[in-house]
Steps between C-alpha positions, in 0.01 A plus 500: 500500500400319857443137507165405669543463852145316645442628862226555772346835428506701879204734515569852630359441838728188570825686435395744708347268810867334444719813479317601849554181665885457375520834618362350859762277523771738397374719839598179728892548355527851484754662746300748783481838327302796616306471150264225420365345220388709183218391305385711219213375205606699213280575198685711203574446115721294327671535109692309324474128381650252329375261200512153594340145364291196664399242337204632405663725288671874538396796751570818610553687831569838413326799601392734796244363747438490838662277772466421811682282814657511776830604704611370831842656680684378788692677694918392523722768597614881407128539313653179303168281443415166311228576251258227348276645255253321250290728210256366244397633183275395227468634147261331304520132499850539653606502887813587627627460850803584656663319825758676669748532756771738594616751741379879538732814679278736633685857604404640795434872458240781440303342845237252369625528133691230394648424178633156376666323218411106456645238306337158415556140387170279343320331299252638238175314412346525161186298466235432241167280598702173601828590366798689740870603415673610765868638499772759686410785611753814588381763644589834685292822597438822756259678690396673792271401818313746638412452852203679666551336797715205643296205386301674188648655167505538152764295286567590145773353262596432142689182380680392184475123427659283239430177463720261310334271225793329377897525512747339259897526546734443203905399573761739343777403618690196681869448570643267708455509858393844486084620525283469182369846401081510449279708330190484686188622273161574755164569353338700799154622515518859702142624727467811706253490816364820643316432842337640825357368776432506875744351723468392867737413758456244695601483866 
Protein backbone atom coordinates (compact mmCIF):
# COMPACT_ATOMS: atom_id res chain seq x y z
CA UNK A 1 0.00 0.00 0.00
CA UNK A 2 1.29 3.85 -0.76
CA UNK A 3 1.27 6.31 1.96
CA UNK A 4 -0.52 9.60 0.99
CA UNK A 5 1.77 11.86 -0.55
CA UNK A 6 -0.20 15.62 -0.73
CA UNK A 7 1.11 17.47 -3.89
CA UNK A 8 0.20 20.25 -6.49
CA UNK A 9 -1.86 18.56 -9.14
CA UNK A 10 -0.01 19.77 -12.82
CA UNK A 11 -2.69 19.95 -15.49
CA UNK A 12 -1.82 18.36 -18.84
CA UNK A 13 -1.12 21.58 -20.58
CA UNK A 14 1.52 22.74 -17.92
CA UNK A 15 3.68 19.62 -18.26
CA UNK A 16 3.63 20.04 -21.61
CA UNK A 17 4.28 24.14 -21.83
CA UNK A 18 7.25 22.96 -19.31
CA UNK A 19 8.60 19.89 -21.17
CA UNK A 20 8.82 22.43 -24.34
CA UNK A 21 10.53 25.11 -22.57
CA UNK A 22 13.13 22.67 -20.61
CA UNK A 23 13.54 21.35 -23.88
CA UNK A 24 14.48 25.22 -25.00
CA UNK A 25 17.06 25.38 -22.70
CA UNK A 26 18.49 21.98 -23.39
CA UNK A 27 19.00 23.49 -27.31
CA UNK A 28 21.42 26.35 -25.76
CA UNK A 29 23.86 23.22 -24.40
CA UNK A 30 23.59 20.90 -27.05
CA UNK A 31 26.85 20.28 -29.09
CA UNK A 32 26.40 21.61 -33.11
CA UNK A 33 24.92 18.61 -34.90
CA UNK A 34 23.54 18.58 -38.39
CA UNK A 35 20.08 17.46 -36.70
CA UNK A 36 18.00 19.73 -34.63
CA UNK A 37 15.54 19.52 -32.18
CA UNK A 38 12.66 16.81 -32.36
CA UNK A 39 9.40 17.59 -31.10
CA UNK A 40 6.68 15.12 -31.52
CA UNK A 41 2.84 15.38 -29.59
CA UNK A 42 1.96 11.85 -29.34
CA UNK A 43 -1.59 10.56 -28.81
CA UNK A 44 -1.87 6.50 -28.42
CA UNK A 45 -3.26 3.99 -25.69
CA UNK A 46 -2.10 3.01 -22.55
CA UNK A 47 -2.80 -0.55 -20.27
CA UNK A 48 -1.92 -1.50 -17.31
CA UNK A 49 -2.34 0.07 -13.75
CA UNK A 50 -1.70 -0.30 -10.45
CA UNK A 51 -4.08 -0.20 -7.20
CA UNK A 52 -3.07 2.39 -4.91
CA UNK A 53 -4.72 4.39 -1.71
CA UNK A 54 -5.23 8.27 -0.69
CA UNK A 55 -6.65 9.25 2.03
CA UNK A 56 -9.79 9.32 0.78
CA UNK A 57 -9.82 5.83 0.54
CA UNK A 58 -8.63 3.03 -2.24
CA UNK A 59 -8.51 3.40 -6.24
CA UNK A 60 -7.69 1.88 -9.22
CA UNK A 61 -5.70 2.64 -12.41
CA UNK A 62 -5.98 -0.26 -14.47
CA UNK A 63 -7.25 -0.51 -17.83
CA UNK A 64 -6.84 0.54 -21.59
CA UNK A 65 -7.50 4.19 -22.47
CA UNK A 66 -6.19 6.71 -24.41
CA UNK A 67 -3.12 8.98 -23.73
CA UNK A 68 -1.65 11.61 -24.89
CA UNK A 69 1.81 14.00 -24.44
CA UNK A 70 4.59 14.92 -25.66
CA UNK A 71 8.32 14.00 -26.83
CA UNK A 72 11.18 16.34 -27.35
CA UNK A 73 14.82 14.89 -28.76
CA UNK A 74 18.05 16.54 -28.92
CA UNK A 75 20.48 15.80 -30.94
CA UNK A 76 24.23 14.52 -29.20
CA UNK A 77 26.29 12.47 -31.34
CA UNK A 78 26.30 9.06 -33.60
CA UNK A 79 22.14 9.47 -33.78
CA UNK A 80 22.74 9.34 -29.76
CA UNK A 81 19.92 11.91 -28.49
CA UNK A 82 18.58 13.08 -24.99
CA UNK A 83 14.88 12.38 -24.88
CA UNK A 84 12.36 14.21 -22.45
CA UNK A 85 9.01 12.89 -22.80
CA UNK A 86 5.81 13.56 -20.59
CA UNK A 87 2.24 11.39 -21.32
CA UNK A 88 -1.02 11.75 -19.42
CA UNK A 89 -3.73 9.44 -18.99
CA UNK A 90 -6.95 9.41 -17.19
CA UNK A 91 -9.27 6.53 -16.40
CA UNK A 92 -12.12 7.44 -14.54
CA UNK A 93 -11.53 9.51 -11.55
CA UNK A 94 -7.83 8.53 -11.86
CA UNK A 95 -4.87 10.47 -13.75
CA UNK A 96 -1.68 9.24 -14.39
CA UNK A 97 1.31 11.09 -15.69
CA UNK A 98 4.58 10.10 -16.49
CA UNK A 99 7.90 12.45 -16.44
CA UNK A 100 10.75 11.22 -18.15
CA UNK A 101 14.16 11.45 -19.23
CA UNK A 102 16.65 9.32 -20.99
CA UNK A 103 18.62 8.81 -24.04
CA UNK A 104 17.37 7.41 -27.57
CA UNK A 105 19.90 5.56 -30.50
CA UNK A 106 18.49 6.12 -33.66
CA UNK A 107 20.17 3.76 -36.64
CA UNK A 108 20.78 5.30 -39.62
CA UNK A 109 19.57 3.16 -42.52
CA UNK A 110 16.75 2.41 -45.06
CA UNK A 111 17.14 6.52 -46.17
CA UNK A 112 14.52 8.43 -44.10
CA UNK A 113 13.57 5.30 -42.00
CA UNK A 114 14.92 5.27 -38.80
CA UNK A 115 14.52 2.94 -36.06
CA UNK A 116 15.37 3.51 -32.31
CA UNK A 117 15.45 1.93 -28.94
CA UNK A 118 14.93 4.41 -25.77
CA UNK A 119 15.41 4.00 -22.25
CA UNK A 120 13.99 6.28 -19.45
CA UNK A 121 14.27 7.40 -15.81
CA UNK A 122 10.93 9.32 -13.98
CA UNK A 123 8.54 9.92 -11.95
CA UNK A 124 4.91 8.65 -12.21
CA UNK A 125 1.93 10.78 -11.03
CA UNK A 126 -1.20 9.22 -9.73
CA UNK A 127 -3.77 11.74 -8.69
CA UNK A 128 -7.30 11.79 -7.36
CA UNK A 129 -9.30 15.35 -6.94
CA UNK A 130 -6.68 16.94 -4.39
CA UNK A 131 -4.77 13.93 -3.59
CA UNK A 132 -1.21 12.89 -5.70
CA UNK A 133 1.31 9.91 -5.16
CA UNK A 134 4.04 10.11 -7.08
CA UNK A 135 6.96 7.48 -7.29
CA UNK A 136 9.93 5.80 -9.73
CA UNK A 137 9.44 5.27 -12.84
CA UNK A 138 11.66 2.75 -15.22
CA UNK A 139 11.13 2.70 -18.40
CA UNK A 140 12.47 1.48 -21.87
CA UNK A 141 10.88 1.22 -25.49
CA UNK A 142 11.36 1.27 -29.62
CA UNK A 143 10.15 2.62 -32.67
CA UNK A 144 10.64 3.98 -35.90
CA UNK A 145 10.55 7.73 -37.42
CA UNK A 146 9.43 8.08 -40.60
CA UNK A 147 10.64 11.05 -42.36
CA UNK A 148 8.84 12.52 -45.42
CA UNK A 149 11.04 15.13 -45.62
CA UNK A 150 13.95 16.74 -43.54
CA UNK A 151 11.98 18.75 -41.04
CA UNK A 152 8.44 16.71 -41.19
CA UNK A 153 7.71 12.94 -40.25
CA UNK A 154 5.85 10.46 -38.62
CA UNK A 155 7.15 9.00 -35.17
CA UNK A 156 5.70 5.86 -33.77
CA UNK A 157 6.88 3.86 -30.63
CA UNK A 158 5.85 1.49 -27.88
CA UNK A 159 7.16 1.67 -24.22
CA UNK A 160 7.09 -0.60 -21.19
CA UNK A 161 6.94 1.28 -17.84
CA UNK A 162 7.12 0.10 -14.27
CA UNK A 163 6.72 2.12 -11.66
CA UNK A 164 7.81 1.22 -8.17
CA UNK A 165 5.22 1.63 -5.23
CA UNK A 166 7.21 0.41 -2.48
CA UNK A 167 10.57 -1.62 -1.78
CA UNK A 168 11.53 -3.42 1.42
CA UNK A 169 15.07 -5.24 1.92
CA UNK A 170 15.50 -7.96 4.57
CA UNK A 171 19.39 -8.89 5.96
CA UNK A 172 20.45 -12.59 5.54
CA UNK A 173 23.52 -12.62 6.33
CA UNK A 174 26.43 -10.61 8.22
CA UNK A 175 29.95 -11.67 9.14
CA UNK A 176 32.54 -9.67 10.21
CA UNK A 177 34.06 -7.21 8.05
CA UNK A 178 32.70 -8.80 5.12
CA UNK A 179 29.21 -7.30 3.02
CA UNK A 180 25.73 -8.08 4.50
CA UNK A 181 23.69 -10.11 1.96
CA UNK A 182 19.91 -8.44 1.16
CA UNK A 183 16.90 -9.66 -0.11
CA UNK A 184 15.33 -6.86 -1.75
CA UNK A 185 11.36 -7.49 -2.23
CA UNK A 186 9.80 -4.61 -5.04
CA UNK A 187 6.13 -4.31 -5.59
CA UNK A 188 6.14 -2.77 -9.23
CA UNK A 189 3.18 -1.70 -11.12
CA UNK A 190 4.00 -2.61 -15.05
CA UNK A 191 2.07 -0.13 -18.16
CA UNK A 192 2.54 -0.49 -21.86
CA UNK A 193 2.18 2.82 -24.12
CA UNK A 194 1.43 2.52 -27.79
CA UNK A 195 1.81 6.01 -29.57
CA UNK A 196 2.02 8.07 -32.87
CA UNK A 197 2.46 11.32 -33.68
CA UNK A 198 3.89 14.02 -35.95
CA UNK A 199 7.30 15.13 -35.41
CA UNK A 200 9.12 18.28 -36.64
CA UNK A 201 12.59 19.27 -36.80
CA UNK A 202 13.57 22.24 -35.93
CA UNK A 203 16.39 24.19 -37.56
Amino acid sequence: MMDSTMLARPGAAAAILTTLSSACLLATAAPVSAQGIEIAPIAGVRAGGAEFITITGPHVDRGSTPALGVVVDVPLDDGLQFEGAFSHQRTGDVTTDHWQAGGLQEYFFHGRVRPFVTGVLGLTRYGVGGDNEVRFLAGAGGGVKLWSSSRVGLRVDGRLFATILDAQGTRLFCSGNSPCFVQLHVHAAWQGEFTAGLVVRLP
